[in-house]
ZAMARGU-4260 file (C-alpha; in steps of 0.2 Angstrom, whole numbers, plus 5000, padded with zeros to 4 digits):
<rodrens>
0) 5131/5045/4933 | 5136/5027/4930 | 5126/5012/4939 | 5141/5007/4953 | 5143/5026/4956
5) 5125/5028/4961 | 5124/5015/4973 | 5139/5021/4982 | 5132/5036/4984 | 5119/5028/4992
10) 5129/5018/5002 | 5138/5035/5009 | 5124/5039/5016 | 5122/5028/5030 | 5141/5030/5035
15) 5147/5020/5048 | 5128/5011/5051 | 5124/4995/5046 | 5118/4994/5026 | 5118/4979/5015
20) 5117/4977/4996 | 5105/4964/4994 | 5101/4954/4976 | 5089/4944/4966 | 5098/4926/4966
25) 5105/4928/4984 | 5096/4923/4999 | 5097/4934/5015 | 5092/4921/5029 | 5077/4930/5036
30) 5059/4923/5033 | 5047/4931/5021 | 5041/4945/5030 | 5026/4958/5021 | 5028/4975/5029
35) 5011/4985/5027 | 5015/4991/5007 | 5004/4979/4997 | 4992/4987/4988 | 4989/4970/4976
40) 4994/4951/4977 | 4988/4944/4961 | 4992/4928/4952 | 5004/4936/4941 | 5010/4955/4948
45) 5013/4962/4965 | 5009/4979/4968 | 5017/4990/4981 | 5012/5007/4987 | 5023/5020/4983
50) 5017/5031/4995 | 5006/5050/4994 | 4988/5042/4995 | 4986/5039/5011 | 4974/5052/5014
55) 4963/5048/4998 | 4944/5046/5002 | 4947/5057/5019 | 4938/5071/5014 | 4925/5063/5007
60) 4923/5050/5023 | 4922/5066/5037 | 4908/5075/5026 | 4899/5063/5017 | 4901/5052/5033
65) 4897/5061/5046 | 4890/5079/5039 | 4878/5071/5027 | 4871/5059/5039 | 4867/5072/5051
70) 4860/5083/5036 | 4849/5067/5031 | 4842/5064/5048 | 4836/5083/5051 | 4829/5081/5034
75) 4819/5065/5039 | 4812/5075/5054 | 4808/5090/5044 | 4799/5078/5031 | 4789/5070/5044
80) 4784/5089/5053 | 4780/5095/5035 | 4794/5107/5037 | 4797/5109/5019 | 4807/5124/5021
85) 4819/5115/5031 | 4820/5101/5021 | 4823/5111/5005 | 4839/5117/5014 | 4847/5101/5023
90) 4846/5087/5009 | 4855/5097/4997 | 4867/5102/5011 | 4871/5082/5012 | 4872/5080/4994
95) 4883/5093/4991 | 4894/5086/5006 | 4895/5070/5000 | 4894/5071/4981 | 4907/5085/4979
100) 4921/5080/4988 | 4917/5062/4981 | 4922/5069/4962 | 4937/5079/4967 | 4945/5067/4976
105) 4941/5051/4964 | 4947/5064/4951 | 4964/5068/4957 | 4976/5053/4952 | 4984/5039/4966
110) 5002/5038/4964 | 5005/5022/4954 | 5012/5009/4964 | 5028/5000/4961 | 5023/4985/4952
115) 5034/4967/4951 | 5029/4955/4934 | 5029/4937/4938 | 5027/4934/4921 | 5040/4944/4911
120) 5051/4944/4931 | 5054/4964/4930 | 5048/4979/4940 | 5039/4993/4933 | 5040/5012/4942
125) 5032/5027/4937 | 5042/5043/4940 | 5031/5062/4935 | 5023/5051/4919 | 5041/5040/4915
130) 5042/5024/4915 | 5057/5016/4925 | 5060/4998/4924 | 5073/4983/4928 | 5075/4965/4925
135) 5072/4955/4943 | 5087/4943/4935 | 5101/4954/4942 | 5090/4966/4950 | 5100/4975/4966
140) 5094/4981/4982 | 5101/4991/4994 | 5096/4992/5013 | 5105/5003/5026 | 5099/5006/5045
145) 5099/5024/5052 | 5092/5031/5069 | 5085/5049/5070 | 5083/5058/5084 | 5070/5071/5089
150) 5067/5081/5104 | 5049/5071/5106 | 5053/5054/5103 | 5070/5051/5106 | 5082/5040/5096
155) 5070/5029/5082 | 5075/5015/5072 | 5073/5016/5055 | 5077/5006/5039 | 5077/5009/5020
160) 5075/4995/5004 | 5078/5003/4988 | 5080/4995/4972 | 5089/5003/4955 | 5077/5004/4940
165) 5082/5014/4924 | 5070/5025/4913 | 5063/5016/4897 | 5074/5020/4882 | 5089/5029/4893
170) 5097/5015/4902 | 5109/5028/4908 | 5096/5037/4919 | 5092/5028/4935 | 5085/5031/4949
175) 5086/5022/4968 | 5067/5019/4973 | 5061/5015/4991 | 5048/5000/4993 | 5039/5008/5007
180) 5042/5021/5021 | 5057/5018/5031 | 5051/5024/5050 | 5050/5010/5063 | 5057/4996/5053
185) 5074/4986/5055 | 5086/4981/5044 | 5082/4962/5049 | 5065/4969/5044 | 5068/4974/5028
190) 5078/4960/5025 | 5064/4947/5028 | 5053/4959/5016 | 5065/4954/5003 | 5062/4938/5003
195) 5043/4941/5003 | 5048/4947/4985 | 5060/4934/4979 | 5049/4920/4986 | 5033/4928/4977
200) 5044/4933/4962 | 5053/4914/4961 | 5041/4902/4968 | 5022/4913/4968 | 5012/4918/4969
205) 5007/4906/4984 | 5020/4899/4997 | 5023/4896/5013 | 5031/4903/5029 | 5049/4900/5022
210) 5047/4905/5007 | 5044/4889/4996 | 5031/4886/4983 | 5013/4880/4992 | 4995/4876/4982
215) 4989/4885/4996 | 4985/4902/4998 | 4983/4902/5016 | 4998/4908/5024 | 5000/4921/5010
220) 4982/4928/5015 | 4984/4928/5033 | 5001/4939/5034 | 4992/4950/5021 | 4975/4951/5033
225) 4987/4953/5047 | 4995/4969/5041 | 4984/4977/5029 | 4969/4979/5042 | 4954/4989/5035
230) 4947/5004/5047 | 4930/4996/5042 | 4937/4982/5053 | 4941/4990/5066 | 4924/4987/5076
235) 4926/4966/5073 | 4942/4967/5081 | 4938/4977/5097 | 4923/4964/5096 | 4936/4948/5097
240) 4946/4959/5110 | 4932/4958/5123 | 4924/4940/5119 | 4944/4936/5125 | 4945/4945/5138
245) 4927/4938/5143 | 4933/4920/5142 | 4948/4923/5151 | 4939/4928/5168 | 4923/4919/5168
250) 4910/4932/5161 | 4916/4941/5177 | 4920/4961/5176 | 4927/4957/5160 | 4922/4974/5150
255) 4934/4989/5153 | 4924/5008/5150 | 4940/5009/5135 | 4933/4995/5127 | 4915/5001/5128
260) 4923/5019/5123 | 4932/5011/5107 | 4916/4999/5103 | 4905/5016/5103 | 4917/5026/5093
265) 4923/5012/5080 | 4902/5010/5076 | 4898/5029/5076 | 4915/5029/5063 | 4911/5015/5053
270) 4900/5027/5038 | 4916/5038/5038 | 4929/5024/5034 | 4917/5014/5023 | 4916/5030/5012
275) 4933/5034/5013 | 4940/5015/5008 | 4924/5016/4993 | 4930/5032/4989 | 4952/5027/4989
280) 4947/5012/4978 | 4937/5020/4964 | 4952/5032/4965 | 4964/5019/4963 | 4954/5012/4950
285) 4955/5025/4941 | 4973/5029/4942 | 4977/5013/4935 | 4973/5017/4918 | 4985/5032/4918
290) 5001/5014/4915 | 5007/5014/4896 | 5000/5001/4885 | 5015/4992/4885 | 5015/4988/4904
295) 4995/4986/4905 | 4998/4969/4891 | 5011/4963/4901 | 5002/4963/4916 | 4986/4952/4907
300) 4985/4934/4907 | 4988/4931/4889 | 5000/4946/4887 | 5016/4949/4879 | 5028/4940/4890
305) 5046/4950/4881 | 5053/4961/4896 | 5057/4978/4891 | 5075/4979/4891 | 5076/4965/4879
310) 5065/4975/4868 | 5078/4990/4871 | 5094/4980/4865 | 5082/4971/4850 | 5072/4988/4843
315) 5080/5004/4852 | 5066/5007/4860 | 5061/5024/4866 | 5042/5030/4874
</rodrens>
C-alpha cells in the first residue's frame, strides 16, 4: 500500500469529524503542550511511552509492599517472644512475596518507547522486534478528533496523533503509530503536543513556553513535573493541599476528615508505590537493551550521527 494511500485511509476514519494532517516544518499555532507520554527528556533523544506497561511493578508493590511488611512485623514480634516456630514461617513468607514477583516482573520486557533523535532528527519505533523509522525533515502527522459514546459516561472527547514510520530495509511497509492514548484529549490538545516535538526536535532540548530556544531548563522541567506526577508524591501534594487551605482561613477549621483520610492512606501506600516505581524502572532498564546496535550508537553523545534512511539509499541496507 502506497504512502498517500495509507494516510487516507486513516483519514476515512474520522469522517465528517475534525482531523488535520499536521508536519515537521509547519507550525500549528498552538503552544507547546506535554501530554503525560514522556518517559525520557534528554539532551539529545525524547522518549515517549508507547503504551502496555502501565501496570509494571504492580504486583510487586501490593505483595512486597503491603504483604511483606505485615509478614516482617509478625516476625519481629515472634523474634522478640522467642517464637522461633513462627518466625521460621513469616519471614520467608515476605521474602517470597516480595522477591518473587520482583524477578518476574523485572523479567518480562517494557514495550520500547517511541524514540525522537535530536542528533540524527529521525524517530525510531519498535514493532514485535522490527525497527520502524522516518526522517523528522518531512515527517507527517495526522490528528483527527472523534467522540464515543457509552451507556456510563456519556459522549467523551477524544483525539488521536499518529505519525507514519516505515520498517528498516522495506521502505514500502509502513505503519500509522499513535504518540500516546487518545481518551480525553482535544484536537487543540494534540496540536499543542506537536509543537512540544517540533520545539524539542528544532530548538532543544531546552526552551521556553512558545516554543523558542532557552539556556534554561526551567519551563521544560516544570510542564514535565506537572504531568508526570510520581504516586510516591502523592502524600507532598495532599501536604501543600492543606498548608493552603490552612492559610486561606486563618488556621481556623481548615482540615477537612478527606484530607486527613487521603493524608492516612497516601502514607500507609507509600511502601506499595515506592516498590512499584523501583520495580517499573529496573524493568525499564532492562528493556532498553533489547534496541539494535544501530539505534543504541545514535542515541550516544559521540555516536554515528548518518540517519538510517540515508544509510538505506547509500548501502541497501536490510536488519
Amino acid at each position: 500500500m502506497a504512502v498517500s494511500d495509507l494516510i487516507q485511509q486513516a483519514r476515512t476514519r474520522f469522517g465528517q469529524a475534525p482531523s488535520e494532517l499536521l508536519r515537521a516544518d509547519q507550525p500549528t499555532g498552538e503552544k507547546p503542550w506535554e501530554m503525560f507520554v514522556t518517559d525520557e527528556h534528554t539532551e539529545h533523544y525524547l522518549a515517549l511511552n508507547s503504551g502496555g506497561g502501565s501496570d509494571k511493578g504492580m504486583l510487586t508493590g501490593v505483595l512486597g509492599g503491603t504483604v511483606s511488611i505485615v509478614m516482617v512485623f509478625f516476625s519481629l514480634l515472634f523474634a522478640v517472644g522467642g517464637d522461633w516456630d513462627g518466625l521460621a514461617i513469616t519471614l520467608p513468607f515476605a521474602l517470597i512475596c516480595l522477591v518473587i514477583p520482583f524477578l518476574w516482573e523485572t523479567r518480562r520486557p517494557l514495550p520500547l518507547p517511541i524514540l525522537f533523535n535530536r542528533r540524527t532528527r529521525e524517530v525510531y519505533f519498535d514493532h514485535n522486534g522490527e525497527l520502524y523509522h522516518s526522517p523528522w525533515d518531512g515527517i507527517q502527522a495526522l490528528a483527527g478528533e472523534y467522540v464515543m459514546v457509552g451507556p456510563q459516561t456519556g459522549g467523551m472527547r477524544n483525539a488521536s496523533l499518529e505519525i507514519l514510520v516505515r520498517r528498516l530495509g522495506e521502505p514500502d511497509n509502513a505503519l500509522l503509530v499513535s504518540l500516546g492514548l487518545p481518551m480525553g484529549k482535544t484536537l487543540q490538545m494534540q496540536k499543542g503536543f506537536w509543537e512540544w516535538l517540533r520545539a524539542y526536535m528544532d530548538n532543544g532540548p531546552w526552551f521556553d513556553e512558545h516554543g523558542q530556544r532557552s539556556d534554561s531548563d526551567a519551563y521544560v522541567k516544570e510542564m514535565l513535573k506537572a504531568s508526570n506526577i510520581k504516586r510516591t508524591d502523592w502524600h507532598r501534594l495532599t501536604l501543600a493541599k492543606i498548608a493552603d487551605k490552612k492559610a486561606a482561613n486563618g488556621g481556623k477549621n481548615y482540615l477537612e476528615w478527606t484530607d486527613a483520610f487521603m493524608l492516612a492512606w497516601e502514607v500507609w501506600s507509600y511502601p506499595m508505590n515506592w516498590l512499584q516505581e523501583f520495580t517499573y524502572n529496573v524493568a525499564k532498564r532492562r528493556s532498553r537493551n533489547r534496541w539494535p546496535q544501530i539505534v543504541t550508537e545514535r542515541l550516544q553523545a559521540v555516536g554515528p550521527t548518518t540517519r538510517l534512511i540515508d544509510l538505506e539509499r547509500e548501502r541497501g541496507l536490510d536488519v
